[in-house]
C-alpha positions as CSV (number, residue, x, y, z in Angstrom):
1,X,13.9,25.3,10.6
2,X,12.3,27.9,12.4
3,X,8.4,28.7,12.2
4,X,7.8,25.0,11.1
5,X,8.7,23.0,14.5
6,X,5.3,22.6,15.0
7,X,4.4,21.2,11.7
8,X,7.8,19.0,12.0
9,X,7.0,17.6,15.4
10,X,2.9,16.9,13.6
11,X,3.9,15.4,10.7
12,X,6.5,13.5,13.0
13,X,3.8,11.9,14.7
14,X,2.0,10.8,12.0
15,X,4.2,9.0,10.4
16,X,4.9,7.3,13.3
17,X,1.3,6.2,13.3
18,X,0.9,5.2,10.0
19,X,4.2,3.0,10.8
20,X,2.3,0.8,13.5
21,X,-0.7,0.5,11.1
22,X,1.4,-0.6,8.4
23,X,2.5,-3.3,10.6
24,X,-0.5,-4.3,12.0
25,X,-2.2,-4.6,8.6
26,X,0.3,-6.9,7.5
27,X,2.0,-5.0,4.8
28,X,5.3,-5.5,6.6
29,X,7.3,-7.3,8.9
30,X,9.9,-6.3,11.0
31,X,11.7,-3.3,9.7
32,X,10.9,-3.9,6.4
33,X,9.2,-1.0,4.2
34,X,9.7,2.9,4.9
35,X,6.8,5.5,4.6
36,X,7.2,9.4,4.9
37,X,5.2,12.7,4.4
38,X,5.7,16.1,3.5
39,X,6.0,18.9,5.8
40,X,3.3,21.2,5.6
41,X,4.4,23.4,2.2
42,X,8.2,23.9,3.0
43,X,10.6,21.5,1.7
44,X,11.1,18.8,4.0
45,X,9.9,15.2,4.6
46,X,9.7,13.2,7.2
47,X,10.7,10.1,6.6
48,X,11.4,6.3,9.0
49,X,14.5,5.6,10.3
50,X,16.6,2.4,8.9
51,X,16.9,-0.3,10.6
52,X,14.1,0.2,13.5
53,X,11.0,-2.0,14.1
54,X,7.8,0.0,13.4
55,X,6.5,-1.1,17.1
56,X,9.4,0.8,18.7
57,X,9.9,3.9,16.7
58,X,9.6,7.1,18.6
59,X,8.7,10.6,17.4
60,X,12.6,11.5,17.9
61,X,13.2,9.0,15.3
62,X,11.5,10.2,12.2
63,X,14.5,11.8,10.5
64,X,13.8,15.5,8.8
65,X,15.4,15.7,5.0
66,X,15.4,18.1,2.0
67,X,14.4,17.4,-1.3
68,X,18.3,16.7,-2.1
69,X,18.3,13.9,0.5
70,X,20.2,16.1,3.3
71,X,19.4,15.4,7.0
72,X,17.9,18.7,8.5
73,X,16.8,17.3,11.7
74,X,16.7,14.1,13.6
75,X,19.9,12.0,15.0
76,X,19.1,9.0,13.2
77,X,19.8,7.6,9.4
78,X,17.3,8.0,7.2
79,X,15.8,4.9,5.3
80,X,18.1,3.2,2.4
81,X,15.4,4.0,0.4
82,X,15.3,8.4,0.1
83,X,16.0,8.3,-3.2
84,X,12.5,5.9,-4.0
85,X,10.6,8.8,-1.8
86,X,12.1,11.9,-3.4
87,X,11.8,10.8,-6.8
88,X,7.9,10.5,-6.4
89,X,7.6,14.1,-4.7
90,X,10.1,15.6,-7.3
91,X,8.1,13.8,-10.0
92,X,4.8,13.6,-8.8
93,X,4.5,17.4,-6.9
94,X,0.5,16.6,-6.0
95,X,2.2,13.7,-3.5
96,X,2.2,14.7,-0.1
97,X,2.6,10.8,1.2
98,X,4.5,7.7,0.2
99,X,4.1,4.3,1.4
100,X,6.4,1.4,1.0
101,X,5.6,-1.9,1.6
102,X,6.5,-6.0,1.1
103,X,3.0,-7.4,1.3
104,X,2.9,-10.9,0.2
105,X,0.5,-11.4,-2.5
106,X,1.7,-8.0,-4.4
107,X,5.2,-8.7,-4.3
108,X,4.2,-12.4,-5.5
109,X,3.5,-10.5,-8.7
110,X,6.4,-8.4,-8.5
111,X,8.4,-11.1,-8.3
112,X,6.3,-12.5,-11.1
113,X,7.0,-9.3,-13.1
114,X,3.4,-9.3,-13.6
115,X,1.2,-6.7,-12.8
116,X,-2.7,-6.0,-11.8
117,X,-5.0,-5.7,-14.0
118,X,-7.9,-3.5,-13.5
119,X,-10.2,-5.8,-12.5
120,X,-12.2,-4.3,-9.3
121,X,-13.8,-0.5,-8.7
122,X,-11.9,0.4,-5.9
123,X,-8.8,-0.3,-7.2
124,X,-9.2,1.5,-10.4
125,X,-11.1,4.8,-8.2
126,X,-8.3,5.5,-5.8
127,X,-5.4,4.0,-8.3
128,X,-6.2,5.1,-11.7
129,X,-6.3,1.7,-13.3
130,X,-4.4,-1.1,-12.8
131,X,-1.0,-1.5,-11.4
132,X,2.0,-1.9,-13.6
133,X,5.5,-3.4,-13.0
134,X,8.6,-1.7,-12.9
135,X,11.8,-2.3,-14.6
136,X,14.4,-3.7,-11.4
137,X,16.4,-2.2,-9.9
138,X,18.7,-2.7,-6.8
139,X,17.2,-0.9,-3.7
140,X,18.7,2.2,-2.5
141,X,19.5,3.2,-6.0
142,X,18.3,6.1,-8.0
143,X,17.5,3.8,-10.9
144,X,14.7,2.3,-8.7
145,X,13.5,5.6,-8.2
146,X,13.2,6.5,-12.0
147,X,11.5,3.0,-13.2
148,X,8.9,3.4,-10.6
149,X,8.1,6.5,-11.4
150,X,8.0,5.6,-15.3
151,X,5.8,2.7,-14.1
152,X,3.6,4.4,-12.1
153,X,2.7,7.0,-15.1
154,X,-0.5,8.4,-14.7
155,X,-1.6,5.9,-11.6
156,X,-1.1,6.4,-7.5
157,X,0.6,2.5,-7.2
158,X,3.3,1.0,-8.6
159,X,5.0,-3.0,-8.1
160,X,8.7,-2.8,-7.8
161,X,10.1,-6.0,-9.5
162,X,11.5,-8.4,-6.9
163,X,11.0,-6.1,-4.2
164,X,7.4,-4.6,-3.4
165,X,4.8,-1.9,-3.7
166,X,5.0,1.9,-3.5
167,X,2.1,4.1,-3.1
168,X,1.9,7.6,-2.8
169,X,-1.5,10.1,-2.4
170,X,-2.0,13.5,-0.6
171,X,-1.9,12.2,2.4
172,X,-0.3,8.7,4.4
173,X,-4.1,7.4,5.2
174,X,-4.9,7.8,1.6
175,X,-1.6,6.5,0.9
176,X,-2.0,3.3,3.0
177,X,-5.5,2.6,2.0
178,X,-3.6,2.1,-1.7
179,X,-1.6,-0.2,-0.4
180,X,-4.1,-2.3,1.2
181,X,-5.9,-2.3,-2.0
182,X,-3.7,-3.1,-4.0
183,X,-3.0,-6.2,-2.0
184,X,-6.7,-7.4,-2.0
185,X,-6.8,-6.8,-5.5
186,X,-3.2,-9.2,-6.1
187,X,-4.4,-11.9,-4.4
188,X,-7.5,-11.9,-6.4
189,X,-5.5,-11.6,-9.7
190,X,-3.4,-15.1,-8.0
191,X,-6.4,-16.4,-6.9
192,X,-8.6,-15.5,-10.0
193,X,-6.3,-17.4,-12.0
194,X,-7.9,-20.8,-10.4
195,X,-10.7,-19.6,-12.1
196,X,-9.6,-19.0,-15.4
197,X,-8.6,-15.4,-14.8
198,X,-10.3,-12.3,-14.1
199,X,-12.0,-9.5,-16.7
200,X,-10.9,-6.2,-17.0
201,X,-12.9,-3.0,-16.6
202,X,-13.2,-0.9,-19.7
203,X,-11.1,2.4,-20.2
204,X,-14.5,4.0,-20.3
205,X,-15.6,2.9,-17.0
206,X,-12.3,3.2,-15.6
207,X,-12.8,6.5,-16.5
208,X,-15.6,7.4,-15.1
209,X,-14.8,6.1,-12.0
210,X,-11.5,7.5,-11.6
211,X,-12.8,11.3,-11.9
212,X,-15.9,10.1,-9.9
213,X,-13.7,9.2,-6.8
214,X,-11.4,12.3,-7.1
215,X,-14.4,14.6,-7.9
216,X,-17.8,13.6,-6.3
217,X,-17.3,10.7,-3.7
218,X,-18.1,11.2,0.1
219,X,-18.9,14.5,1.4
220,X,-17.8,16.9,-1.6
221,X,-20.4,19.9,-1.6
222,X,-23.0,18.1,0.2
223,X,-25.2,21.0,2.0
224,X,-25.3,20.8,5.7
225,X,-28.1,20.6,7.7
């Protein structure tokens, strides 16, 4: 562990962060849900405790694992969930975050086994498209691991049947901001349905805004003054 305490005790506190946002944007409740991030390039993740409410977890508490699962540092368990987070940074190697959450009007469609379409431009830019539904799987389980990464194929979100929403980025803002999009955009594929359903974007346009979000939005090569 030496020569990465600092990035441990960093990374630490971010997720710890990201924990109370999480709950305060409504994407859990109670102890629900588990997030975790890489540590700098070696080959640990920090990951939430099971079992503790996001408003009282302390820096101490984020537990240190390999990419096997093995605790490395930190007294506490790890989440039920490490297989879910290892199988998106073993499968997925461009993930540095990954977000778990129980927000309502996603898991409404994961328990509907149906999935978002892509309806709306922000969803498709920091997604990839729209948001498919994996095969279930009892939590915990390596199985649940595997289908949502099958499921999440080529896209940063995925709806875990019965259960929730995982998404993963290169970092736990970015990650979070996919969750909270991806619950805007399932309620309005609930609510759009009063309406007599919403239209899908083309692949074209998908597309283009896909590469345009990973390749030319915000500040990207903008000369300063």
């Amino acid at each position: 562990m030496s020569g990465v305490s600092a990035d441990i005790q960093e990374v630490r506190n971010q997720v710890v962060k990201a924990g109370k946002v999480m709950l305060g944007s409504n994407l859990v409740i109670g102890t629900w849900g588990n997030l975790s991030a890489r540590v700098a390039d070696s080959g640990y993740v920090a990951i939430t405790p099971s079992g503790i409410p996001y408003d009282e977890i302390m820096q101490e508490d984020i537990v240190i694992i390999d990419l096997e699962g093995n605790v490395v540092d930190g007294k506490r368990k790890p989440s039920t969930e490490v297989p879910l987070h290892l199988a998106v940074y073993k499968g997925r190697p461009e993930a540095r975050a990954v977000v778990h959450t129980h927000s309502t009007w996603a898991t409404i469609l994961a328990c509907a086994h149906r999935g978002i379409p892509p309806v709306v431009e922000e969803l498709v830019q920091i997604v990839g498209g729209g948001v498919k539904v994996a095969s279930y799987a009892l939590p915990g389980t390596p199985e649940l691991g595997r289908y949502a990464l099958e499921a999440a194929e080529g896209r940063n979100a995925v709806l875990l049947a019965n259960h929730g929403v995982v998404g993963f980025a290169s970092s736990l803002a970015e990650a979070l901001k996919i969750c909270l999009i991806v619950e805007k955009a399932a309620q309005m594929t609930v609510l759009g349905g009063l309406v007599g359903g919403l239209k899908s974007l083309s692949q074209e346009d998908i597309d283009f805004m896909r590469s345009y979000y990973l390749n030319q939005y915000g500040q990207r090569d903008f000369p300063a003054a």
